[in-house]
C-alpha positions in Angstrom: -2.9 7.9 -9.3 -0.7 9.8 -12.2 2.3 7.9 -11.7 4.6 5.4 -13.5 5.1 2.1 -11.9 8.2 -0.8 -12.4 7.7 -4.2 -13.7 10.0 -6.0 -12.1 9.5 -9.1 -14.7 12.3 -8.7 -17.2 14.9 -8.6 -14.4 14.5 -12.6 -14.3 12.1 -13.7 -16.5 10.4 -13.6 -19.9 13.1 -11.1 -21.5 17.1 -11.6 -22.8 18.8 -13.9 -20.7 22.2 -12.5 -21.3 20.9 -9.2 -19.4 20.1 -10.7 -16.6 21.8 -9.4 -13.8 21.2 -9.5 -10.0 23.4 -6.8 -9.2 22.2 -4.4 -11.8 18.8 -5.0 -11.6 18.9 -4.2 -7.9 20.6 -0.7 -8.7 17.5 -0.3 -10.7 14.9 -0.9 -8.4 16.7 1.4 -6.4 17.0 4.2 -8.9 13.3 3.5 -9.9 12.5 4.8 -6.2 14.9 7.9 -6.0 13.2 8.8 -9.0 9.4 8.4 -7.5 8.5 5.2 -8.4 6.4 3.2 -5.6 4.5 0.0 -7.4 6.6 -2.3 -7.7 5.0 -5.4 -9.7 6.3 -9.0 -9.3 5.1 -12.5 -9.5 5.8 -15.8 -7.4 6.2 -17.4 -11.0 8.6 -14.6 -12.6 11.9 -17.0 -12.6 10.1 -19.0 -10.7 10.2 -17.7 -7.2 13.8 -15.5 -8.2 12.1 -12.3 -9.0 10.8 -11.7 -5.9 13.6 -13.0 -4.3 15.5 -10.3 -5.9 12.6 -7.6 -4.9 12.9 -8.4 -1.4 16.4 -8.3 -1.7 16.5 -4.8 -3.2 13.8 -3.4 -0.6 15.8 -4.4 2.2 16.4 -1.2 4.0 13.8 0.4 2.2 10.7 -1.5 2.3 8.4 1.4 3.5 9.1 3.8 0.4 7.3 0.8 -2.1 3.9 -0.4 -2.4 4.5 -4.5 -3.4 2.2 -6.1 -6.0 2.7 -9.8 -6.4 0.5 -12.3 -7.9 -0.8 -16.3 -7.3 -2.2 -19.2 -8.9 0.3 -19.9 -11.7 2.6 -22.8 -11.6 5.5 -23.0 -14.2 7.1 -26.5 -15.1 9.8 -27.3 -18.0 7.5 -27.0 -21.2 4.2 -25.3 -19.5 2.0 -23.4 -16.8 -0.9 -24.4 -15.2 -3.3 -22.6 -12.4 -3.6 -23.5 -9.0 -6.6 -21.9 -7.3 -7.2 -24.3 -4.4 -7.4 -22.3 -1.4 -5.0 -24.1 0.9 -1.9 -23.7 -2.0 -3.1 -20.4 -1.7 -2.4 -19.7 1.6 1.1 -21.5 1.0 2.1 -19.5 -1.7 1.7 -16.3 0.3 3.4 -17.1 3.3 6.3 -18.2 0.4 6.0 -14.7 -1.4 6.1 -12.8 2.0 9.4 -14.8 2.9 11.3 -14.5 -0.6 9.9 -10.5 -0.4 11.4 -9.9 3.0 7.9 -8.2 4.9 5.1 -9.1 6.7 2.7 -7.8 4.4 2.0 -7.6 0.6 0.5 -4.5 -0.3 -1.4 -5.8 -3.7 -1.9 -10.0 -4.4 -3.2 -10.5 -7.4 -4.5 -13.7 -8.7 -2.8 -14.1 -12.0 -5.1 -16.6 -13.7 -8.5 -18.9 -12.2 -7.8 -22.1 -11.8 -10.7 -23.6 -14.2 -10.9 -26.7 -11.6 -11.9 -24.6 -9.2 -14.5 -21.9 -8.5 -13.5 -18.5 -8.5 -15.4 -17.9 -5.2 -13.7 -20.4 -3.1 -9.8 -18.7 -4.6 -10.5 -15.4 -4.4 -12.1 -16.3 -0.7 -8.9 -17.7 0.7 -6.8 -14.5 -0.7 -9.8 -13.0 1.1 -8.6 -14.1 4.5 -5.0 -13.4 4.0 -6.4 -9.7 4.2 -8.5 -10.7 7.3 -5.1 -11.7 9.1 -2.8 -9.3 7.9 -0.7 -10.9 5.6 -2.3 -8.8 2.4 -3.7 -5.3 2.1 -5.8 -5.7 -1.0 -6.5 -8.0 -3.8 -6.7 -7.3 -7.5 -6.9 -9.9 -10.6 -5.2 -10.3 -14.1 -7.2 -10.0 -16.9 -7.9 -13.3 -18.2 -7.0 -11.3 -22.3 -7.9 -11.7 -25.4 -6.0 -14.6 -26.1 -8.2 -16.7 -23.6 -11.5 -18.4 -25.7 -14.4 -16.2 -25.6 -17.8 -16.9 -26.7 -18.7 -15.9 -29.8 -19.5 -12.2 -30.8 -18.1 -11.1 -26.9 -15.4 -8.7 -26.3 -12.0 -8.9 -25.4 -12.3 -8.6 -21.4 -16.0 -9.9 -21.4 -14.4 -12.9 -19.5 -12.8 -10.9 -17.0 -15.1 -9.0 -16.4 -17.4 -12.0 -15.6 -15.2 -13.4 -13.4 -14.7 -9.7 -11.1 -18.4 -9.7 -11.0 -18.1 -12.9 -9.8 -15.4 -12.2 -7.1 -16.6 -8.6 -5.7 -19.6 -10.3 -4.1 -16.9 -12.2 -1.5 -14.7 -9.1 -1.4 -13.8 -6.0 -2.8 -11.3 -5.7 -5.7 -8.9 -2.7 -5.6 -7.5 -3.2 -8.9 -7.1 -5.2 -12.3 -4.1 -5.8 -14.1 -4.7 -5.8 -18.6 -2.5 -5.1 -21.4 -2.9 -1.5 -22.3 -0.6 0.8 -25.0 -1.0 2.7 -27.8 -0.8 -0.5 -29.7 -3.2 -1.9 -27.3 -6.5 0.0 -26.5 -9.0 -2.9 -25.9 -9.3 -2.2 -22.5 -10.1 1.0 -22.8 -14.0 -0.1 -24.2 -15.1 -2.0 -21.7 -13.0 -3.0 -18.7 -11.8 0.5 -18.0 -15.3 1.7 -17.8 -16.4 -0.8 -15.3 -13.1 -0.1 -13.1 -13.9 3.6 -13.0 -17.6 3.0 -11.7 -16.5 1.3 -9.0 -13.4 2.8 -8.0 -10.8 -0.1 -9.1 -7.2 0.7 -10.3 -6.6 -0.6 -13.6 -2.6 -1.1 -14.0 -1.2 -1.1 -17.4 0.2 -4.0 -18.2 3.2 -4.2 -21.6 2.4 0.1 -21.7 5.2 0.5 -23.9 4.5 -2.8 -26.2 7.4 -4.9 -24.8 9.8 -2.4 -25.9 8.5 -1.7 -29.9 6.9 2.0 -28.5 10.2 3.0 -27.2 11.4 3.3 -30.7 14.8 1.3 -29.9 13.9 -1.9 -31.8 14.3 -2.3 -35.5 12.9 -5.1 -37.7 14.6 -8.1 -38.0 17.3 -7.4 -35.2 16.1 -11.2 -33.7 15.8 -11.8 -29.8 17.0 -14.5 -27.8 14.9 -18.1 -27.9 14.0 -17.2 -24.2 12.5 -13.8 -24.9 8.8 -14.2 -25.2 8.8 -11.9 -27.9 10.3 -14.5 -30.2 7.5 -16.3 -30.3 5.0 -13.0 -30.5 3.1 -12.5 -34.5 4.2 -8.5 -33.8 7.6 -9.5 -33.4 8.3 -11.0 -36.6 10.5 -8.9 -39.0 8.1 -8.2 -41.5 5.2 -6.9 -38.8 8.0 -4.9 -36.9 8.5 -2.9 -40.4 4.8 -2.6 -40.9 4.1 -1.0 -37.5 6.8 1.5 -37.9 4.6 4.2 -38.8 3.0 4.0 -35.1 6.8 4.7 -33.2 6.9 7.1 -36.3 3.8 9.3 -34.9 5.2 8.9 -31.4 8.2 10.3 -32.1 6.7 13.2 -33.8 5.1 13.9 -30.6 8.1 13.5 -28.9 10.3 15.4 -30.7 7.9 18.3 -30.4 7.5 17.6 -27.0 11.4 17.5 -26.5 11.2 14.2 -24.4 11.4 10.8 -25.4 9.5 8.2 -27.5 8.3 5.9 -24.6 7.6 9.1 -22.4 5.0 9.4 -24.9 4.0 6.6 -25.2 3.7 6.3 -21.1 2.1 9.7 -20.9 -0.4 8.7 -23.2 -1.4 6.0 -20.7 -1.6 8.1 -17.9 -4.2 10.3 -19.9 -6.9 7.6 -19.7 -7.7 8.8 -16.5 -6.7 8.8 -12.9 -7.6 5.2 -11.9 -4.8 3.8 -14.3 -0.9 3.0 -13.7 1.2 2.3 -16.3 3.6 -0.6 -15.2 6.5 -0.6 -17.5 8.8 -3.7 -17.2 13.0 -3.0 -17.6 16.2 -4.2 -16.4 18.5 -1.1 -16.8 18.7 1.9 -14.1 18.4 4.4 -17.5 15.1 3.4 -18.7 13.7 3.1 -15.0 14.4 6.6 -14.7 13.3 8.1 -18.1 9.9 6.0 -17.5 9.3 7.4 -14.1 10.1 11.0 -15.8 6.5 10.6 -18.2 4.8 11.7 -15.4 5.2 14.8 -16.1 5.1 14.8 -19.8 1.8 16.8 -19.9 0.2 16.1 -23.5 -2.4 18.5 -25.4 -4.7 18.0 -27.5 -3.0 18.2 -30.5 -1.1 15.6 -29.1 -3.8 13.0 -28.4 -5.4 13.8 -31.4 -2.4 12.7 -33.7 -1.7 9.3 -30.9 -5.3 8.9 -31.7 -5.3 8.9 -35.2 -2.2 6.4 -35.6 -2.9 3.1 -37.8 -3.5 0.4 -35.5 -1.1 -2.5 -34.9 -0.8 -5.8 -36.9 -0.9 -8.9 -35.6 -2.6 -8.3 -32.2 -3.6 -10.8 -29.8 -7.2 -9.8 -30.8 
Protein backbone atom coordinates (compact mmCIF):
# COMPACT_ATOMS: atom_id res chain seq x y z
CA UNK A 1 0.00 0.00 0.00
CA UNK A 2 3.00 2.54 1.22
CA UNK A 3 0.78 5.38 1.85
CA UNK A 4 -0.48 7.58 4.64
CA UNK A 5 -4.15 7.67 5.21
CA UNK A 6 -6.60 10.64 7.21
CA UNK A 7 -8.58 9.90 10.31
CA UNK A 8 -11.25 11.98 9.89
CA UNK A 9 -12.25 11.47 13.87
CA UNK A 10 -10.81 14.39 15.55
CA UNK A 11 -12.63 16.81 13.18
CA UNK A 12 -15.90 16.10 15.35
CA UNK A 13 -15.28 13.77 17.87
CA UNK A 14 -13.14 12.40 20.65
CA UNK A 15 -10.48 15.44 20.47
CA UNK A 16 -10.55 19.41 21.77
CA UNK A 17 -13.85 20.79 21.31
CA UNK A 18 -12.66 24.34 20.92
CA UNK A 19 -10.95 23.07 17.51
CA UNK A 20 -13.67 21.96 16.13
CA UNK A 21 -14.41 23.52 13.00
CA UNK A 22 -16.52 22.59 9.92
CA UNK A 23 -15.02 24.92 7.71
CA UNK A 24 -11.46 24.18 8.46
CA UNK A 25 -11.67 20.68 8.76
CA UNK A 26 -13.12 20.63 5.23
CA UNK A 27 -9.95 22.63 3.85
CA UNK A 28 -8.18 19.75 5.39
CA UNK A 29 -9.70 16.92 3.86
CA UNK A 30 -9.16 18.71 0.84
CA UNK A 31 -5.48 19.45 1.35
CA UNK A 32 -5.07 15.75 2.64
CA UNK A 33 -6.00 14.80 -1.17
CA UNK A 34 -3.87 17.37 -3.10
CA UNK A 35 -1.28 16.01 -1.14
CA UNK A 36 -1.94 12.07 -2.07
CA UNK A 37 -3.95 11.08 0.54
CA UNK A 38 -6.94 8.61 -0.59
CA UNK A 39 -8.38 6.55 2.79
CA UNK A 40 -10.25 8.53 4.28
CA UNK A 41 -11.49 6.84 7.69
CA UNK A 42 -14.79 7.83 9.40
CA UNK A 43 -17.44 6.32 11.58
CA UNK A 44 -21.41 6.62 11.76
CA UNK A 45 -20.70 7.18 15.58
CA UNK A 46 -17.84 9.90 15.24
CA UNK A 47 -20.19 12.97 16.55
CA UNK A 48 -22.62 10.86 16.15
CA UNK A 49 -23.60 10.80 12.57
CA UNK A 50 -21.63 14.65 12.04
CA UNK A 51 -18.38 13.30 10.91
CA UNK A 52 -19.48 11.75 8.09
CA UNK A 53 -21.81 14.37 7.40
CA UNK A 54 -18.85 16.59 7.16
CA UNK A 55 -16.91 13.82 4.89
CA UNK A 56 -19.50 13.81 2.41
CA UNK A 57 -19.65 17.32 2.50
CA UNK A 58 -15.96 17.75 1.77
CA UNK A 59 -16.00 15.03 -1.10
CA UNK A 60 -18.63 16.71 -2.83
CA UNK A 61 -17.04 17.33 -6.19
CA UNK A 62 -14.48 15.07 -5.59
CA UNK A 63 -15.72 11.79 -4.48
CA UNK A 64 -13.80 9.71 -7.09
CA UNK A 65 -10.17 10.81 -5.89
CA UNK A 66 -10.98 8.99 -2.12
CA UNK A 67 -11.38 5.55 -1.11
CA UNK A 68 -14.30 5.94 2.03
CA UNK A 69 -13.88 3.70 5.12
CA UNK A 70 -16.70 3.89 7.55
CA UNK A 71 -17.70 1.63 10.22
CA UNK A 72 -21.11 -0.01 12.06
CA UNK A 73 -22.45 -1.52 15.05
CA UNK A 74 -21.68 1.14 17.70
CA UNK A 75 -24.36 3.25 19.25
CA UNK A 76 -23.42 6.34 21.42
CA UNK A 77 -25.96 7.70 24.12
CA UNK A 78 -25.30 10.50 26.86
CA UNK A 79 -23.00 8.52 29.41
CA UNK A 80 -22.21 5.26 27.17
CA UNK A 81 -21.94 3.00 23.84
CA UNK A 82 -23.36 -0.09 23.20
CA UNK A 83 -23.14 -2.54 19.92
CA UNK A 84 -25.80 -3.23 17.62
CA UNK A 85 -25.07 -6.18 15.44
CA UNK A 86 -28.61 -7.20 14.42
CA UNK A 87 -28.66 -7.51 10.82
CA UNK A 88 -31.63 -5.45 9.88
CA UNK A 89 -30.04 -2.06 11.98
CA UNK A 90 -27.37 -3.09 9.88
CA UNK A 91 -28.73 -2.53 6.75
CA UNK A 92 -30.34 0.83 8.18
CA UNK A 93 -27.18 2.18 9.25
CA UNK A 94 -25.75 1.82 5.77
CA UNK A 95 -28.24 3.23 3.67
CA UNK A 96 -27.83 6.32 6.69
CA UNK A 97 -23.88 6.46 6.18
CA UNK A 98 -24.29 6.35 2.28
CA UNK A 99 -26.84 9.40 2.65
CA UNK A 100 -24.77 11.64 5.27
CA UNK A 101 -21.51 10.50 2.90
CA UNK A 102 -23.08 11.81 -0.24
CA UNK A 103 -22.40 8.27 -2.71
CA UNK A 104 -23.76 5.34 -3.65
CA UNK A 105 -21.11 3.20 -2.45
CA UNK A 106 -18.79 2.79 0.59
CA UNK A 107 -15.57 1.63 -0.43
CA UNK A 108 -14.56 -0.03 3.15
CA UNK A 109 -17.56 -0.79 6.11
CA UNK A 110 -16.03 -1.90 8.91
CA UNK A 111 -17.86 -3.30 11.85
CA UNK A 112 -16.45 -1.44 14.68
CA UNK A 113 -17.33 -3.78 17.56
CA UNK A 114 -19.63 -7.45 17.78
CA UNK A 115 -22.63 -7.08 19.22
CA UNK A 116 -22.14 -9.82 22.17
CA UNK A 117 -26.11 -10.45 21.80
CA UNK A 118 -25.68 -11.52 18.61
CA UNK A 119 -23.48 -13.98 16.58
CA UNK A 120 -20.82 -12.67 14.61
CA UNK A 121 -22.01 -14.76 11.53
CA UNK A 122 -25.40 -13.45 11.22
CA UNK A 123 -23.63 -9.37 11.41
CA UNK A 124 -20.96 -9.82 9.38
CA UNK A 125 -23.60 -11.76 6.91
CA UNK A 126 -25.91 -8.79 6.49
CA UNK A 127 -22.71 -6.37 5.75
CA UNK A 128 -22.20 -9.34 3.50
CA UNK A 129 -25.12 -8.51 1.28
CA UNK A 130 -24.66 -4.85 1.26
CA UNK A 131 -21.60 -5.92 -0.96
CA UNK A 132 -23.92 -8.42 -2.90
CA UNK A 133 -26.13 -5.24 -3.92
CA UNK A 134 -23.75 -2.70 -4.39
CA UNK A 135 -23.97 -0.49 -1.58
CA UNK A 136 -20.28 -1.71 -0.14
CA UNK A 137 -17.14 -2.73 -1.81
CA UNK A 138 -15.50 -4.62 0.94
CA UNK A 139 -15.70 -5.26 4.57
CA UNK A 140 -12.99 -5.15 7.23
CA UNK A 141 -13.31 -5.31 11.28
CA UNK A 142 -11.92 -3.36 14.30
CA UNK A 143 -9.86 -5.07 16.47
CA UNK A 144 -11.77 -5.92 19.52
CA UNK A 145 -7.92 -4.53 21.66
CA UNK A 146 -6.38 -5.22 24.48
CA UNK A 147 -8.55 -3.50 26.65
CA UNK A 148 -11.48 -6.08 25.84
CA UNK A 149 -11.32 -9.24 28.58
CA UNK A 150 -9.25 -11.99 27.41
CA UNK A 151 -8.80 -15.39 28.72
CA UNK A 152 -6.13 -15.87 30.74
CA UNK A 153 -2.49 -16.37 29.50
CA UNK A 154 -3.88 -15.13 25.64
CA UNK A 155 -2.56 -12.34 23.72
CA UNK A 156 -3.68 -9.06 23.01
CA UNK A 157 -5.61 -9.66 19.58
CA UNK A 158 -6.30 -13.43 20.34
CA UNK A 159 -9.91 -12.27 20.47
CA UNK A 160 -9.91 -10.73 17.19
CA UNK A 161 -8.44 -12.92 15.69
CA UNK A 162 -11.05 -15.48 16.84
CA UNK A 163 -13.72 -13.61 15.78
CA UNK A 164 -12.03 -13.01 11.78
CA UNK A 165 -11.69 -16.69 11.71
CA UNK A 166 -15.06 -16.75 12.55
CA UNK A 167 -16.29 -14.22 9.95
CA UNK A 168 -13.97 -15.24 6.67
CA UNK A 169 -15.98 -18.45 6.44
CA UNK A 170 -19.28 -16.09 5.37
CA UNK A 171 -17.04 -13.72 3.45
CA UNK A 172 -13.76 -12.50 2.77
CA UNK A 173 -12.23 -9.72 4.93
CA UNK A 174 -10.08 -7.12 3.16
CA UNK A 175 -8.75 -5.46 6.07
CA UNK A 176 -8.58 -4.93 10.03
CA UNK A 177 -8.34 -1.83 11.80
CA UNK A 178 -5.77 -2.13 15.49
CA UNK A 179 -3.87 0.36 17.32
CA UNK A 180 -0.32 0.29 15.98
CA UNK A 181 2.77 2.99 16.85
CA UNK A 182 5.92 3.00 18.10
CA UNK A 183 4.43 3.06 21.50
CA UNK A 184 2.21 0.37 20.32
CA UNK A 185 3.62 -2.81 18.72
CA UNK A 186 1.23 -5.57 19.95
CA UNK A 187 -0.15 -6.04 16.73
CA UNK A 188 2.73 -6.63 15.16
CA UNK A 189 3.13 -10.48 17.02
CA UNK A 190 0.24 -11.85 16.10
CA UNK A 191 -2.46 -10.08 14.15
CA UNK A 192 -0.08 -8.73 11.56
CA UNK A 193 1.08 -12.16 10.79
CA UNK A 194 -2.22 -13.59 10.18
CA UNK A 195 -3.27 -10.42 7.94
CA UNK A 196 -0.24 -11.00 5.70
CA UNK A 197 -0.99 -14.83 5.04
CA UNK A 198 -3.98 -14.09 3.82
CA UNK A 199 -3.73 -10.92 2.08
CA UNK A 200 -5.75 -8.51 4.57
CA UNK A 201 -4.81 -4.70 4.99
CA UNK A 202 -4.12 -4.00 8.48
CA UNK A 203 -4.71 -0.03 9.01
CA UNK A 204 -3.02 1.61 11.73
CA UNK A 205 -5.05 2.82 14.00
CA UNK A 206 -3.65 6.10 16.81
CA UNK A 207 0.03 5.68 14.56
CA UNK A 208 1.26 8.62 16.01
CA UNK A 209 -0.01 7.86 19.82
CA UNK A 210 -2.87 10.45 19.82
CA UNK A 211 -0.52 13.12 19.23
CA UNK A 212 2.52 12.25 22.15
CA UNK A 213 4.92 10.86 18.95
CA UNK A 214 4.60 14.13 17.23
CA UNK A 215 6.75 15.60 19.91
CA UNK A 216 4.26 18.70 20.34
CA UNK A 217 2.82 17.81 23.72
CA UNK A 218 4.47 18.46 26.94
CA UNK A 219 3.59 17.04 30.38
CA UNK A 220 1.15 18.49 32.27
CA UNK A 221 -0.13 20.93 29.58
CA UNK A 222 -3.99 19.39 30.54
CA UNK A 223 -6.65 18.66 27.65
CA UNK A 224 -10.11 19.54 27.46
CA UNK A 225 -12.71 17.13 29.71
CA UNK A 226 -13.96 16.05 26.15
CA UNK A 227 -10.71 14.82 24.82
CA UNK A 228 -10.44 11.15 25.38
CA UNK A 229 -7.04 11.60 26.32
CA UNK A 230 -8.05 13.06 29.62
CA UNK A 231 -9.08 10.10 30.75
CA UNK A 232 -6.07 7.93 29.13
CA UNK A 233 -3.18 6.43 32.20
CA UNK A 234 -0.35 7.72 29.33
CA UNK A 235 -1.78 11.05 29.51
CA UNK A 236 -1.28 11.91 32.95
CA UNK A 237 1.53 14.39 33.66
CA UNK A 238 3.80 12.25 35.40
CA UNK A 239 3.61 9.26 32.44
CA UNK A 240 3.92 12.12 29.75
CA UNK A 241 7.47 13.04 31.45
CA UNK A 242 8.38 9.37 31.83
CA UNK A 243 7.80 8.57 28.07
CA UNK A 244 9.82 11.52 26.92
CA UNK A 245 12.77 9.52 26.19
CA UNK A 246 10.69 7.66 23.31
CA UNK A 247 9.77 11.38 21.25
CA UNK A 248 13.53 11.93 22.43
CA UNK A 249 14.90 8.82 20.08
CA UNK A 250 12.39 9.93 17.40
CA UNK A 251 13.59 13.11 17.13
CA UNK A 252 17.07 12.00 16.90
CA UNK A 253 16.01 10.11 13.90
CA UNK A 254 14.41 13.00 12.72
CA UNK A 255 16.73 15.42 13.03
CA UNK A 256 19.26 13.26 11.17
CA UNK A 257 16.79 12.50 8.77
CA UNK A 258 15.95 16.40 8.38
CA UNK A 259 12.14 15.73 8.52
CA UNK A 260 9.86 15.72 11.29
CA UNK A 261 9.16 13.79 14.45
CA UNK A 262 5.76 12.21 13.45
CA UNK A 263 7.21 11.63 9.86
CA UNK A 264 9.17 9.29 11.73
CA UNK A 265 7.11 8.10 13.67
CA UNK A 266 4.64 7.36 10.42
CA UNK A 267 7.52 6.05 8.38
CA UNK A 268 8.22 3.70 10.93
CA UNK A 269 4.74 2.23 10.39
CA UNK A 270 4.82 2.05 6.91
CA UNK A 271 8.07 -0.20 7.33
CA UNK A 272 6.09 -3.17 8.84
CA UNK A 273 5.37 -4.06 5.48
CA UNK A 274 3.18 -3.45 2.55
CA UNK A 275 -0.21 -4.65 3.82
CA UNK A 276 -0.36 -1.77 6.47
CA UNK A 277 -1.76 1.92 6.38
CA UNK A 278 -1.05 4.22 8.87
CA UNK A 279 -4.33 6.25 9.51
CA UNK A 280 -3.36 9.32 11.40
CA UNK A 281 -6.29 11.37 12.82
CA UNK A 282 -6.04 15.62 12.65
CA UNK A 283 -8.00 18.57 12.26
CA UNK A 284 -5.45 21.16 10.81
CA UNK A 285 -4.55 21.35 6.89
CA UNK A 286 -0.64 21.54 8.23
CA UNK A 287 -0.32 18.30 9.87
CA UNK A 288 -2.58 16.58 7.04
CA UNK A 289 0.07 17.54 4.74
CA UNK A 290 3.30 16.83 6.72
CA UNK A 291 1.68 13.25 7.55
CA UNK A 292 0.95 12.46 3.99
CA UNK A 293 4.76 13.72 3.32
CA UNK A 294 6.20 10.27 5.61
CA UNK A 295 5.72 8.43 2.71
CA UNK A 296 8.59 9.20 1.44
CA UNK A 297 10.72 9.39 4.53
CA UNK A 298 12.74 6.20 3.59
CA UNK A 299 14.41 4.89 6.95
CA UNK A 300 17.69 2.69 7.19
CA UNK A 301 18.80 0.47 9.25
CA UNK A 302 20.40 2.44 11.61
CA UNK A 303 17.30 4.05 11.84
CA UNK A 304 15.09 1.08 12.79
CA UNK A 305 17.57 -0.20 14.91
CA UNK A 306 17.66 2.84 17.26
CA UNK A 307 13.21 3.11 16.95
CA UNK A 308 13.78 -0.42 17.91
CA UNK A 309 15.73 -0.18 20.72
CA UNK A 310 13.53 2.73 22.50
CA UNK A 311 12.13 1.96 26.18
CA UNK A 312 8.66 0.94 25.80
CA UNK A 313 5.81 3.08 26.92
CA UNK A 314 4.10 3.22 30.45
CA UNK A 315 0.83 2.81 31.14
CA UNK A 316 -0.36 0.89 28.06
CA UNK A 317 -3.68 -0.51 27.53
CA UNK A 318 -1.91 -3.93 27.81
Amino acid sequence: MGAVGLGCMPMSWGYSASQRLGDRSVRTVHAALDAGVRLLDTADMYGPFTNELLVGRALKGRREEAFVSTKCGLLVGDQHIVANGRPGYVRRACDASLRRLQTDVIDLYQLHRADPEVPVEETWGAMAELVTVGKVRSLGLCAVGARAPRRSGEGPFEGTIRQLERIQQVFPVSAVEAELSVWSREALTELLPWCVARGVGLLAAMPLGSGYLTGTLKPGQGFEPEDLRARHPRFTAEVMAANQPVVAGLRRVAERRGVTVAQVALAWVLRQGPHVVPVPGTKREQWAVENAGAARVVLDDRDLAEIDALPAARESWY
